[in-house]
N, CA, C and O atoms as a DFTB+ gen file, in Angstrom:
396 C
 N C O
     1  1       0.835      -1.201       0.000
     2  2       0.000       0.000       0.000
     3  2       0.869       1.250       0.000
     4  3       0.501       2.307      -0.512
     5  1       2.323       1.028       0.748
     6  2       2.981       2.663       0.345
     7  2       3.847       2.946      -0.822
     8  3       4.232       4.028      -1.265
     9  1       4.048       1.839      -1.188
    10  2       4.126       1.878      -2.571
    11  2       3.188       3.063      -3.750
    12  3       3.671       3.937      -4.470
    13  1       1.979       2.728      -3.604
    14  2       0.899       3.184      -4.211
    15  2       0.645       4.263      -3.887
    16  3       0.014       4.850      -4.766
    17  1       0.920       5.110      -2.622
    18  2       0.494       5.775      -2.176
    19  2       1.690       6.953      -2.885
    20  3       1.209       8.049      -3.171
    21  1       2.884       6.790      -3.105
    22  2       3.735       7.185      -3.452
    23  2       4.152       7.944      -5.473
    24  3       4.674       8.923      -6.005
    25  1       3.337       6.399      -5.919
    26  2       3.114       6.365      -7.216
    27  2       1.686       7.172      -7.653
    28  3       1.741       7.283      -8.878
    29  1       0.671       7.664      -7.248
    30  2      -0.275       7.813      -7.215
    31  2      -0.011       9.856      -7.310
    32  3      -0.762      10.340      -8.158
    33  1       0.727      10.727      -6.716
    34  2       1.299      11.916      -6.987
    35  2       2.249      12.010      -8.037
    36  3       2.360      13.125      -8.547
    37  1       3.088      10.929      -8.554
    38  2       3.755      11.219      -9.681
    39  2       2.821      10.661     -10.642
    40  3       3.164      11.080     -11.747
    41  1       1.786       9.903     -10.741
    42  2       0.896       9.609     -12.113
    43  2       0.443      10.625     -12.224
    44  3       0.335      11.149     -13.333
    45  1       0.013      11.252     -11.029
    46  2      -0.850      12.636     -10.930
    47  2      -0.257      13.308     -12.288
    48  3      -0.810      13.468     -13.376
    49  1       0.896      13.606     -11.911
    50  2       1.656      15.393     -12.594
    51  2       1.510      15.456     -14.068
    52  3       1.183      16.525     -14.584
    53  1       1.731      14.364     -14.814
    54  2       1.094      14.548     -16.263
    55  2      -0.242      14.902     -16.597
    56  3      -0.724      15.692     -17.408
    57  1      -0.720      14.101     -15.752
    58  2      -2.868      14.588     -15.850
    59  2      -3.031      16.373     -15.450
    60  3      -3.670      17.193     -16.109
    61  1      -2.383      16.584     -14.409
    62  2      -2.146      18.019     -13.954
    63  2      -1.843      18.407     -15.035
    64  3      -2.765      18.880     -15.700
    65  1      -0.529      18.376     -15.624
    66  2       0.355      19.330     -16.135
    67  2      -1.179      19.478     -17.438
    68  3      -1.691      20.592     -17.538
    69  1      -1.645      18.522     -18.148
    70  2      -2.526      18.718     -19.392
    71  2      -3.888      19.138     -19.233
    72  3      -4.656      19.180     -20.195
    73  1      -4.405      19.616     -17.455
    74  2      -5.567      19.997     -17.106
    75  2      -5.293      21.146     -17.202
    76  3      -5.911      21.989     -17.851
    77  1      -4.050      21.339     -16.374
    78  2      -3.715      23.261     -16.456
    79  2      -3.700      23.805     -17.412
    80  3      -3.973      24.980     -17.658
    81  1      -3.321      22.860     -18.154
    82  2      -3.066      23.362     -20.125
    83  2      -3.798      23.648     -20.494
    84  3      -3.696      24.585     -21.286
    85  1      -5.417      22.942     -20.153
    86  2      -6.702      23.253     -20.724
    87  2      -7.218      24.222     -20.051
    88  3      -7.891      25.084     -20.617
    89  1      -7.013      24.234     -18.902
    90  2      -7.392      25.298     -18.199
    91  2      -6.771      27.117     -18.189
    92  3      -7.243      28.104     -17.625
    93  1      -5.734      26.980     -18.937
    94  2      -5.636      28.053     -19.357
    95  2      -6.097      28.424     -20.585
    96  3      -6.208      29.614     -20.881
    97  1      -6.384      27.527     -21.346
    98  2      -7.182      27.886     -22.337
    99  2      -8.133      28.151     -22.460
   100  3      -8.580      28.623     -23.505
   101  1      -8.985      27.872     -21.105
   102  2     -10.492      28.129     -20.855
   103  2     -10.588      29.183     -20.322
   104  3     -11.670      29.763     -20.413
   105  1      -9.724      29.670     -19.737
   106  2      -9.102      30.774     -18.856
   107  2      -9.094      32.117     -20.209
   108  3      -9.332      33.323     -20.130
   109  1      -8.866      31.600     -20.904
   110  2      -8.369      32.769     -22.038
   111  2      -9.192      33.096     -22.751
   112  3      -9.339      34.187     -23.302
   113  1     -10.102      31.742     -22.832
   114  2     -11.642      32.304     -23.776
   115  2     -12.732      33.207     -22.933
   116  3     -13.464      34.147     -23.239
   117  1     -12.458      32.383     -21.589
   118  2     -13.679      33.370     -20.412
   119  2     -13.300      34.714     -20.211
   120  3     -13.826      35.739     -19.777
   121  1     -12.692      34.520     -20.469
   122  2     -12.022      36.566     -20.400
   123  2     -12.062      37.097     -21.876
   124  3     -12.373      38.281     -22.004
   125  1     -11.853      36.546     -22.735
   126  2     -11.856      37.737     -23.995
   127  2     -13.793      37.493     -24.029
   128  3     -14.368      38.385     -24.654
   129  1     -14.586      36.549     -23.505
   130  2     -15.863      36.251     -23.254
   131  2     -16.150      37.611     -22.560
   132  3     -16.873      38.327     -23.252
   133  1     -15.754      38.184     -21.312
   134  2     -15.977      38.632     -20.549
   135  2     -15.827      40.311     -21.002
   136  3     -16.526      41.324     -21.041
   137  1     -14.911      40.023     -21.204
   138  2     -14.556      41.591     -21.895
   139  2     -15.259      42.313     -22.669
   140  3     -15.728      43.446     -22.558
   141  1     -15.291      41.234     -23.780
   142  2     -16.284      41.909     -24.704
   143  2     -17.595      41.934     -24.384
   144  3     -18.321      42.792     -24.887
   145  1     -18.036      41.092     -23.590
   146  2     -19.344      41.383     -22.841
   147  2     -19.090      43.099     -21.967
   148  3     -19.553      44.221     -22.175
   149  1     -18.550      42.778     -21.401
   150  2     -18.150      44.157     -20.552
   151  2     -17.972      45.686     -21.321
   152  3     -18.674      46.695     -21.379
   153  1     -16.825      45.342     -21.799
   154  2     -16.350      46.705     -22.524
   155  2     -16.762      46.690     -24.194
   156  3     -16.221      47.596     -24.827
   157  1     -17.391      46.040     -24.753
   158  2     -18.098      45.734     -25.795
   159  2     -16.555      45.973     -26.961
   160  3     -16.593      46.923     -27.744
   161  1     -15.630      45.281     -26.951
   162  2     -14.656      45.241     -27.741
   163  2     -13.855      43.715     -27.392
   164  3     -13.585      43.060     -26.386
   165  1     -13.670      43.602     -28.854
   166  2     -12.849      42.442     -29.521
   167  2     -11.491      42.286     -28.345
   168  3     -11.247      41.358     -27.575
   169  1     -10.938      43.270     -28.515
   170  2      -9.622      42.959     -27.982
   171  2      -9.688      43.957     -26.408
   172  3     -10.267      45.032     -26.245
   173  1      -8.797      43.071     -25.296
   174  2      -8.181      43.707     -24.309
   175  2      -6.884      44.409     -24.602
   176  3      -6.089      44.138     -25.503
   177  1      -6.803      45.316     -23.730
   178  2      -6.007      46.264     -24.294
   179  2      -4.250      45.369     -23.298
   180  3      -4.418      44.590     -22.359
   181  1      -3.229      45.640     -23.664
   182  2      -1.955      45.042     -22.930
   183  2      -1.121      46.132     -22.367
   184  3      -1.379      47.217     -22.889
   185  1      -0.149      46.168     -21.409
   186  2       0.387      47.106     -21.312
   187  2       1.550      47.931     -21.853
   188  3       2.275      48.720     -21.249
   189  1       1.560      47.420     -23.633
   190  2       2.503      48.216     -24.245
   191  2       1.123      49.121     -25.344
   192  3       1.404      49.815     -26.321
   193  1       0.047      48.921     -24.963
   194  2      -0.807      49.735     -26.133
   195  2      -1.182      51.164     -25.984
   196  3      -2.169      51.503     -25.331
   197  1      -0.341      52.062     -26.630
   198  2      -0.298      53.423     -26.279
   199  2      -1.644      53.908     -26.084
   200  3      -1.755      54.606     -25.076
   201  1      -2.848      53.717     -26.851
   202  2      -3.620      54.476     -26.502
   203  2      -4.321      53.827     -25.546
   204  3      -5.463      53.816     -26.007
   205  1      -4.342      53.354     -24.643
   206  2      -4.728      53.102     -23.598
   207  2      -4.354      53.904     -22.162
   208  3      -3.223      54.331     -21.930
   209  1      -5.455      54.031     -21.270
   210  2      -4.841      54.665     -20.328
   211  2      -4.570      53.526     -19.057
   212  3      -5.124      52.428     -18.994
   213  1      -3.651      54.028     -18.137
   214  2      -3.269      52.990     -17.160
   215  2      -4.586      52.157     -16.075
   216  3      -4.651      50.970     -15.754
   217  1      -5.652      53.471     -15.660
   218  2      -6.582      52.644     -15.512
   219  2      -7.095      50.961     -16.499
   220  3      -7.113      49.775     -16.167
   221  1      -7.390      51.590     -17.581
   222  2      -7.931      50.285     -18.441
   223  2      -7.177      49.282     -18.360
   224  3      -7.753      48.232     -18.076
   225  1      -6.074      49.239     -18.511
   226  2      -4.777      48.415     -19.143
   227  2      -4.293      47.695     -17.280
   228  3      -3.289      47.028     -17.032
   229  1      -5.456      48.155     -16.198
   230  2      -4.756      47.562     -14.954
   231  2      -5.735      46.928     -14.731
   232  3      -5.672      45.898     -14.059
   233  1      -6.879      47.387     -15.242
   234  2      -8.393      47.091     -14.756
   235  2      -8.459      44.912     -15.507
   236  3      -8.759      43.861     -14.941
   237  1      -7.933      45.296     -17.156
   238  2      -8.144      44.167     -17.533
   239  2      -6.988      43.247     -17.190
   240  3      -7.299      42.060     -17.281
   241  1      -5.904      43.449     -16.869
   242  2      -5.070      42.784     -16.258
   243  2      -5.216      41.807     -14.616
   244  3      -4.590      40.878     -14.105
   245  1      -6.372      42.629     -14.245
   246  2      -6.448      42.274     -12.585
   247  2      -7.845      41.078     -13.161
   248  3      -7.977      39.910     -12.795
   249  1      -8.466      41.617     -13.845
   250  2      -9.897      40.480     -14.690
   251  2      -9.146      39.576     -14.991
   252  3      -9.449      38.502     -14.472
   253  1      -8.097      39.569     -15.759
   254  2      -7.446      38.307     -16.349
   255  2      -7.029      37.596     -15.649
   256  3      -7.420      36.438     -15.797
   257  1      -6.144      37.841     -14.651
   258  2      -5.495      37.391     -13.597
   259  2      -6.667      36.449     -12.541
   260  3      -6.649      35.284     -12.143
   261  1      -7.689      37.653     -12.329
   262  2      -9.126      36.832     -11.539
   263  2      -9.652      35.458     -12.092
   264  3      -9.773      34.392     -11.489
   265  1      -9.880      35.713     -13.164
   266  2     -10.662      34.506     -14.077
   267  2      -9.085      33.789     -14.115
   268  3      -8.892      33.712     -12.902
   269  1      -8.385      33.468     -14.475
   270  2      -7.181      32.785     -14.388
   271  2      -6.972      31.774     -13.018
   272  3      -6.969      30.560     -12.809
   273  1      -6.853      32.632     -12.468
   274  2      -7.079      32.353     -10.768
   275  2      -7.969      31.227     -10.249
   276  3      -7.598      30.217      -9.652
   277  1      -9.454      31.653     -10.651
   278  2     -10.060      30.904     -10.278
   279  2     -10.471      29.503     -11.572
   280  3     -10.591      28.307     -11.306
   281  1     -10.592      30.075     -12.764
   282  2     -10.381      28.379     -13.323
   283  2      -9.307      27.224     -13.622
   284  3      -9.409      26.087     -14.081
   285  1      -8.074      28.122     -13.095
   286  2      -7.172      27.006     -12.578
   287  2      -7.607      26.040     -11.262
   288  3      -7.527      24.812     -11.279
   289  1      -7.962      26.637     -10.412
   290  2      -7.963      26.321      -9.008
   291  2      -9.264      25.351      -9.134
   292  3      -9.358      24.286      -8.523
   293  1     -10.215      25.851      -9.980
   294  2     -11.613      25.072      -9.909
   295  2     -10.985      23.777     -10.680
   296  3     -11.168      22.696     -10.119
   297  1     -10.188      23.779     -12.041
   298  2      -9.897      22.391     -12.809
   299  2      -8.913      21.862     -11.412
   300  3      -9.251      20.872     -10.762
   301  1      -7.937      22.498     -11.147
   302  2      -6.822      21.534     -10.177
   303  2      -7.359      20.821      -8.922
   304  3      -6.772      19.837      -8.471
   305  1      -8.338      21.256      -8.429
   306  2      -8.702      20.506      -7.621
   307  2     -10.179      19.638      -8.074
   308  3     -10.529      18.747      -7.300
   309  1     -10.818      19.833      -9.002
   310  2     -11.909      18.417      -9.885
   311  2     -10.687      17.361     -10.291
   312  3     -10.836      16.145     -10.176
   313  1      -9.806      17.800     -10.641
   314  2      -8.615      16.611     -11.044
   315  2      -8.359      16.039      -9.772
   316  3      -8.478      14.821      -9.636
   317  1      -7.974      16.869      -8.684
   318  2      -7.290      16.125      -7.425
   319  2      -8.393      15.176      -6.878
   320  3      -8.264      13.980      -6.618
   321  1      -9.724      16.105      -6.732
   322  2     -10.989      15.051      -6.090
   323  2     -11.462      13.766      -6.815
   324  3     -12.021      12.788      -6.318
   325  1     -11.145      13.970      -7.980
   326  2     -11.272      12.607      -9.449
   327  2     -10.392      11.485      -8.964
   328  3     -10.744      10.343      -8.666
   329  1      -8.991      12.097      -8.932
   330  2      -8.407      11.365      -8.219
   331  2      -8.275      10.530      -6.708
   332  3      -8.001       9.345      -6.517
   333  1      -8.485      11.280      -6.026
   334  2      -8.816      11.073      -4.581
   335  2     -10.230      10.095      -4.509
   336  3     -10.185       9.239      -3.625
   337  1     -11.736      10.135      -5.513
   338  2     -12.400       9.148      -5.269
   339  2     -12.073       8.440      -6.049
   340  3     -12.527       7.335      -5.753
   341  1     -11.490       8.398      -6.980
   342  2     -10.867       6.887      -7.769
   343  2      -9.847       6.152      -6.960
   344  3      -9.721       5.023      -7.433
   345  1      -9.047       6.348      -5.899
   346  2      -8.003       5.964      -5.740
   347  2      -7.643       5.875      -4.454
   348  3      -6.860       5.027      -4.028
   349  1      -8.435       7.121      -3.482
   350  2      -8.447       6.904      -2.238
   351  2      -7.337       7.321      -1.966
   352  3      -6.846       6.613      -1.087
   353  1      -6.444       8.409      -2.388
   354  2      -5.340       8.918      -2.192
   355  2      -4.979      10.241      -2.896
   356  3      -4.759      10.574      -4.061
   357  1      -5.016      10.936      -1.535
   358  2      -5.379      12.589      -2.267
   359  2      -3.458      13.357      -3.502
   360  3      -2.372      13.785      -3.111
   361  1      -3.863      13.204      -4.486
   362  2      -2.722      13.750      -5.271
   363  2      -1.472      14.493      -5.044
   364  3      -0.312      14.312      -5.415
   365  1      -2.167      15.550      -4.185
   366  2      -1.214      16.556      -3.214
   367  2      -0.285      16.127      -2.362
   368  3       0.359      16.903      -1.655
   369  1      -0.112      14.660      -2.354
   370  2       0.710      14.504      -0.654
   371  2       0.331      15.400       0.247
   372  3      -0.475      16.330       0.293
   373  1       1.305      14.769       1.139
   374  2       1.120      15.368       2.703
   375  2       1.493      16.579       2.663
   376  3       1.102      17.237       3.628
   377  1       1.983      17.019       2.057
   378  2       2.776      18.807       1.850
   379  2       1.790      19.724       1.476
   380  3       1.630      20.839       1.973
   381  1       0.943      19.063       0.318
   382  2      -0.009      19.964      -0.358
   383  2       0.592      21.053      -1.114
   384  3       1.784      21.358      -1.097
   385  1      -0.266      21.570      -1.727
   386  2      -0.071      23.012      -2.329
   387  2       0.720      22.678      -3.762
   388  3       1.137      21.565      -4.084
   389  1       0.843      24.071      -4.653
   390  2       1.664      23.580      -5.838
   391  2       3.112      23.606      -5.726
   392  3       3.744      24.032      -4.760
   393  1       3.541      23.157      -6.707
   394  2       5.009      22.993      -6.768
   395  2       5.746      24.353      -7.147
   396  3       6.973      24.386      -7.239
């Protein structure tokens, strides 16, 4: 059994590494989603785009970052709990947290 218990966080990290992957991609559509819902334009503005003022260009940065934030955290832990009732062994080890 500690065998398994051991092997069971390193099977993890590939499934991770290709959830986060998706999850930033979902991450990237819910925000240009959001935006243009919001500010009724195609594109967010970045912080080399001159005509932008620093409000805007902090405002959508802190949105991006939010939505980022939280649909990482929502996929990383449906993966960990997937895992944990398949397996009976929570992904995180005893340490927890990310790497």
């Amino acid at each position: 059994m500690r065998k398994k218990k051991k092997k069971v966080p390193l099977l993890y990290k590939p499934v991770g590494f290709a959830l986060s992957w998706a999850g930033g991609a979902l991450a990237g559509l819910a925000f240009q989603t959001v935006w243009k819902a919001v500010r009724h334009e195609d594109d967010a503005p970045d912080a080399l785009d001159q005509d932008r003022g620093w409000g805007e260009i902090l405002l959508a940065a802190a949105a991006q970052g939010a939505i980022f934030a939280v649909v990482r955290s929502a996929i990383d832990r449906s993966g960990a709990k997937a895992v944990h009732h398949a397996t009976g062994i929570w992904p995180g080890g005893a340490e927890g947290g990310r790497d």
